[in-house]
C-alpha beads as a LAMMPS data file, in Angstrom:
LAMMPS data file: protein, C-alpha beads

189 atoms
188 bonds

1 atom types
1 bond types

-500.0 500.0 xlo xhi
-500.0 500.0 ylo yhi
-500.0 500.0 zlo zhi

Masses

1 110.0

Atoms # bond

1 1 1 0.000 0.000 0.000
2 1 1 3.273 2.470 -0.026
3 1 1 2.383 3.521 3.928
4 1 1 5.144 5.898 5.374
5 1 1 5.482 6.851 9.147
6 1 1 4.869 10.365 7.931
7 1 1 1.462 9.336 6.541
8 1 1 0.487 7.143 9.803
9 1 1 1.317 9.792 12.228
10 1 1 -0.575 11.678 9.747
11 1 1 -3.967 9.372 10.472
12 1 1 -3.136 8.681 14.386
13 1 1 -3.608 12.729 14.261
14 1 1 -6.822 12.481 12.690
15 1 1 -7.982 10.037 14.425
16 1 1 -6.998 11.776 17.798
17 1 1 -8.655 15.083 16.483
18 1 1 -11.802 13.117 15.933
19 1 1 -12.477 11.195 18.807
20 1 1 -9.388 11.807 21.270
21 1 1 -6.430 10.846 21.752
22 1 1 -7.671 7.705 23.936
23 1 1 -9.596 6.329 21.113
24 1 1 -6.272 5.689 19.136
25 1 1 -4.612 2.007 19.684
26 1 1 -2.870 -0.028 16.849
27 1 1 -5.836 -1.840 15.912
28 1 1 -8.210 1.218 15.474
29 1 1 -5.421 2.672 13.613
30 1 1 -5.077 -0.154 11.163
31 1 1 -8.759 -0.957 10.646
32 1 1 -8.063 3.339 9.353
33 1 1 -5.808 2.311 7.454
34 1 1 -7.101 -0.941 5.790
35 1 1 -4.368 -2.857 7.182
36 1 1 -3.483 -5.554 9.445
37 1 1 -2.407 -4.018 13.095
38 1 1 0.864 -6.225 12.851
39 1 1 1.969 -4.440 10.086
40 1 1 1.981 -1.263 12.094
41 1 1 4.841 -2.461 14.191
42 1 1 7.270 -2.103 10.885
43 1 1 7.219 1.386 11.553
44 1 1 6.204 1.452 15.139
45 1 1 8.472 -1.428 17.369
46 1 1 8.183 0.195 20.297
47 1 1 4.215 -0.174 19.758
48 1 1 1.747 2.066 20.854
49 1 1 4.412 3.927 23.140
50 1 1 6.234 4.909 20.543
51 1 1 3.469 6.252 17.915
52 1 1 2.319 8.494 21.123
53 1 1 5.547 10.233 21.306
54 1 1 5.452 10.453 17.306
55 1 1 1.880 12.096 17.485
56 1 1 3.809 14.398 20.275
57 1 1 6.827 15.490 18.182
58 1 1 4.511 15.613 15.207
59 1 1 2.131 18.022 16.828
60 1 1 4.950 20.525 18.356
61 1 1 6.604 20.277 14.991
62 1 1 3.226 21.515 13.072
63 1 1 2.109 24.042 16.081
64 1 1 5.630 25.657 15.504
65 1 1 4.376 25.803 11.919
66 1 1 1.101 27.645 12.587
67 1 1 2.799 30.194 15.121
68 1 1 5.821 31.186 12.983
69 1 1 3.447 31.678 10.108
70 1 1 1.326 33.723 12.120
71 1 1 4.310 35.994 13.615
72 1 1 5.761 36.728 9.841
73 1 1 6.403 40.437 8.793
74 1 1 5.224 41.364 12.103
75 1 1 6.926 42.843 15.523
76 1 1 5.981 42.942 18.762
77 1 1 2.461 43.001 20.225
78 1 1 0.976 42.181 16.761
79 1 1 3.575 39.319 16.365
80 1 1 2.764 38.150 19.911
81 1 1 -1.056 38.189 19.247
82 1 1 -0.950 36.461 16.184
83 1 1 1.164 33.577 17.693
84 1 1 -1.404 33.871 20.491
85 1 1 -4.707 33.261 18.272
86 1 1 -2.425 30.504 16.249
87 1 1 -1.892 28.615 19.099
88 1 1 -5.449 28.698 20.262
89 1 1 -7.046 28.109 16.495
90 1 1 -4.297 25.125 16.657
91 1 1 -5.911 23.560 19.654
92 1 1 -9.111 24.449 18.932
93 1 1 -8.954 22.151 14.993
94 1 1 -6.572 19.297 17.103
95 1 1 -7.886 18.971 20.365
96 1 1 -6.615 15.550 20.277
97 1 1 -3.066 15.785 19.159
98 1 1 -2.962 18.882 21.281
99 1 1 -3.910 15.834 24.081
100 1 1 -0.614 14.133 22.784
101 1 1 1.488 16.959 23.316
102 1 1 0.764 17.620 26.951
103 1 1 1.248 14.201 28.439
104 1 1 5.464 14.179 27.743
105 1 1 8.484 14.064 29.730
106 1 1 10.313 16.151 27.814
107 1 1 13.583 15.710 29.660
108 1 1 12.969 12.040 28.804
109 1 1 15.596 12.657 25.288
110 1 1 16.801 14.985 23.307
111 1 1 14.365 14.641 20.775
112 1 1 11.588 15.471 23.535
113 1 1 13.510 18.670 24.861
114 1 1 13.991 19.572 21.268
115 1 1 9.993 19.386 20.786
116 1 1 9.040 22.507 22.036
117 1 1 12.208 24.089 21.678
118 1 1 11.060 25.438 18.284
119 1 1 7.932 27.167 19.920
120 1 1 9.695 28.328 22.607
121 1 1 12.825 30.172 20.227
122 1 1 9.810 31.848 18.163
123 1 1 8.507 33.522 21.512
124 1 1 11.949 34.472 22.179
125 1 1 12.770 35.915 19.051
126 1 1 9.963 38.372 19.196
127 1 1 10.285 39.097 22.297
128 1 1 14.024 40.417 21.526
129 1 1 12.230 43.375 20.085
130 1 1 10.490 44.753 23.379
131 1 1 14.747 45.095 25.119
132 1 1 14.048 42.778 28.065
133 1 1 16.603 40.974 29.839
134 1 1 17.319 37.394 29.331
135 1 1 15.792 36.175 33.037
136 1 1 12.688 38.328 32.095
137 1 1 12.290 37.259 28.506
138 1 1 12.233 33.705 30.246
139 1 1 9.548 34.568 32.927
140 1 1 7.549 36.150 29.755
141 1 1 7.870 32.822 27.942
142 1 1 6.863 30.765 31.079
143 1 1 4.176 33.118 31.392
144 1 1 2.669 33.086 28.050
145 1 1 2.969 29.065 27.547
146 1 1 1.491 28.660 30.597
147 1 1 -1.718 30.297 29.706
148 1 1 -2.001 29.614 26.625
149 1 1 -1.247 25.954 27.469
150 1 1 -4.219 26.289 30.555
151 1 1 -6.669 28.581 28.518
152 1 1 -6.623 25.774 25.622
153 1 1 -6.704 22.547 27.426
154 1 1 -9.376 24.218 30.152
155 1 1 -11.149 25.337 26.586
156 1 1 -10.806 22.336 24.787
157 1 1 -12.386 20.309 27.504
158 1 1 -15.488 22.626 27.870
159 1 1 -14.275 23.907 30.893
160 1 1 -15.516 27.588 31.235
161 1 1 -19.234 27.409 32.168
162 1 1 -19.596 30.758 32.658
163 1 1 -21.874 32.850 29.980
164 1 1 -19.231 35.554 29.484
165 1 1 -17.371 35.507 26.182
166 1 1 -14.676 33.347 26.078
167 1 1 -13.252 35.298 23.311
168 1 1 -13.284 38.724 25.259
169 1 1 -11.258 36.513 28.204
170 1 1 -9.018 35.710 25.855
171 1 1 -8.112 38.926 24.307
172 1 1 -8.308 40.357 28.454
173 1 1 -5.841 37.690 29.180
174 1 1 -3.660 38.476 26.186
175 1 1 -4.059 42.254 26.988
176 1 1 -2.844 41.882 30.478
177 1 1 0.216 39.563 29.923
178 1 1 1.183 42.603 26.998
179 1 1 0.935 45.120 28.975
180 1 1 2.991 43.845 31.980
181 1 1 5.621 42.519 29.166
182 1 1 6.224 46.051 28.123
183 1 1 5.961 47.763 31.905
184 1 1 9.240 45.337 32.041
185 1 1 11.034 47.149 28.981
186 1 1 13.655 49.708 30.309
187 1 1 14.030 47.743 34.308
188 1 1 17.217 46.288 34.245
189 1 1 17.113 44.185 37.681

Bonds

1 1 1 2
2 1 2 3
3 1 3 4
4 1 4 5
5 1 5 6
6 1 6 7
7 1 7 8
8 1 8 9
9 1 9 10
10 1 10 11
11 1 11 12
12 1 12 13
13 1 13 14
14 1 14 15
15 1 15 16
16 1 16 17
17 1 17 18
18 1 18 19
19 1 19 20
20 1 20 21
21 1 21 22
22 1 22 23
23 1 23 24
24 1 24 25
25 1 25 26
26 1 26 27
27 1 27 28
28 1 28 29
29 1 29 30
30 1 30 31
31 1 31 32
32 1 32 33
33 1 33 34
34 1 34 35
35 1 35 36
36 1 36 37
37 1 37 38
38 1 38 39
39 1 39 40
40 1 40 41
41 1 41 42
42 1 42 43
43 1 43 44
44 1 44 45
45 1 45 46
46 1 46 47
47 1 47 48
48 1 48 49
49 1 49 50
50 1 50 51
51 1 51 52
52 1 52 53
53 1 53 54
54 1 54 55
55 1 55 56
56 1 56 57
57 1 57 58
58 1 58 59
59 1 59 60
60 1 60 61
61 1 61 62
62 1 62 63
63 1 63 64
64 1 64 65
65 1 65 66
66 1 66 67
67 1 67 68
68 1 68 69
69 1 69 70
70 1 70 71
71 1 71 72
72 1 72 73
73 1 73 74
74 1 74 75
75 1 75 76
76 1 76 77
77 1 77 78
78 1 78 79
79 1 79 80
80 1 80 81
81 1 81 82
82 1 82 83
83 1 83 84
84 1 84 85
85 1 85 86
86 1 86 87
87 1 87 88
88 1 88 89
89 1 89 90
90 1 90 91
91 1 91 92
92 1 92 93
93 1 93 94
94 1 94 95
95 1 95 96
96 1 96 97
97 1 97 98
98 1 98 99
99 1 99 100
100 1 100 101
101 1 101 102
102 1 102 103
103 1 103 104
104 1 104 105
105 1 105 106
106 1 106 107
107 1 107 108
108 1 108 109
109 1 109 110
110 1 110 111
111 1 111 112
112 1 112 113
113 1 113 114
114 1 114 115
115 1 115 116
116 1 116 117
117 1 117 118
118 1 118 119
119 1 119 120
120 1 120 121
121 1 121 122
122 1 122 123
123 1 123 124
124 1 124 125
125 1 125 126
126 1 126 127
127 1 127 128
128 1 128 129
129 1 129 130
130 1 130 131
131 1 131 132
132 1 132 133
133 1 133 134
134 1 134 135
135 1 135 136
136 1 136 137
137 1 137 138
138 1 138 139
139 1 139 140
140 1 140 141
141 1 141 142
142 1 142 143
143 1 143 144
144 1 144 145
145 1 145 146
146 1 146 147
147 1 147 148
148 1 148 149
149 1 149 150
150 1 150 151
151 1 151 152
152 1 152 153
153 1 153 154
154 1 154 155
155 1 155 156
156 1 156 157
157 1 157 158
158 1 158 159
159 1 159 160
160 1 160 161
161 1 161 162
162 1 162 163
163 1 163 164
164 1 164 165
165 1 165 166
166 1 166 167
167 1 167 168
168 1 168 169
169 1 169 170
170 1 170 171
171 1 171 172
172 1 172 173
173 1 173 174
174 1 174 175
175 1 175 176
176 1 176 177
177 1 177 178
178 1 178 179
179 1 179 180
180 1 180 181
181 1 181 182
182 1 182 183
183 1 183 184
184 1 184 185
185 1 185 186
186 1 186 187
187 1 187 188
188 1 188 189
């Protein structure tokens, strides 16, 4: 049939995205596939273990994508919104791979610290242009992955049950964390 990983990771995704990342084993995957789940472990040995951290790298790999698209041939706050909105449009069409990405050790390798590595370096690199220091360009990235990280997954799982537009939190949240990123610009401690 000509199957690559590239194109299997490509289906686990889908199949994450559509019904969650628990709904994806080697034998739903397959039966996707029109193949026999043995023939999976050609380019999965390590088994279902292993196409879980493949769905991982695959989805930090493609969110970096989205968010460096997004921050082209802009600066600043406009760059940092755009990645913003990427992120959460990312999460909001993969809610399952965005499942994969979370549940990692990514001290575990190399390859897993490398993973977000790429999303992290795009924050940084825009945040070069607001003249922060290097300890609080690293408390700006902690403090933007962490909410967009918590904002998403709370999101994604239908978490906010109050009436009040989720959309106008979003942009309140986003307008708060800009506004104390450039109160920092100029403060040298």
């Amino acid at each position: 049939m000509g199957l690559d990983k590239k194109a299997i990771i490509e289906a686990a995704a889908d199949m994450a995205d559509e019904k969650g990342i628990a709904y994806v084993n080697l034998k739903m995957l397959a039966t996707k596939l029109g193949i026999k789940s043995p023939s999976l472990y050609k380019h999965f040995s390590g088994g279902l273990d292993e196409l879980n951290k493949e769905l991982m790298l695959y989805g930090w790999r493609s969110l970096e994508c989205e968010i460096t698209r997004a921050a082209i041939g802009k600066a600043k706050d406009d760059a940092l919104i755009a990645i913003c909105y990427a992120y959460r449009s990312f999460v909001s069409e993969h809610k399952g791979l965005f499942e994969a990405m979370q549940w990692y050790n990514m001290y575990q390798s190399e390859e897993h610290l490398q993973a977000t590595q790429g999303t992290v370096s795009v924050l940084f690199q825009v945040l070069e242009a607001y003249g922060l220091t290097e300890e609080q360009k690293v408390h700006s990235v902690r403090v933007l992955r962490g909410f967009l990280q918590g904002f998403c997954a709370i999101e994604s799982h239908g978490g906010y049950g109050n009436p009040v537009s989720l959309n106008d939190t979003f942009d309140f949240a986003l307008k708060t964390i800009l506004n104390g990123i450039r109160d920092l610009q100029g403060e040298t401690e």
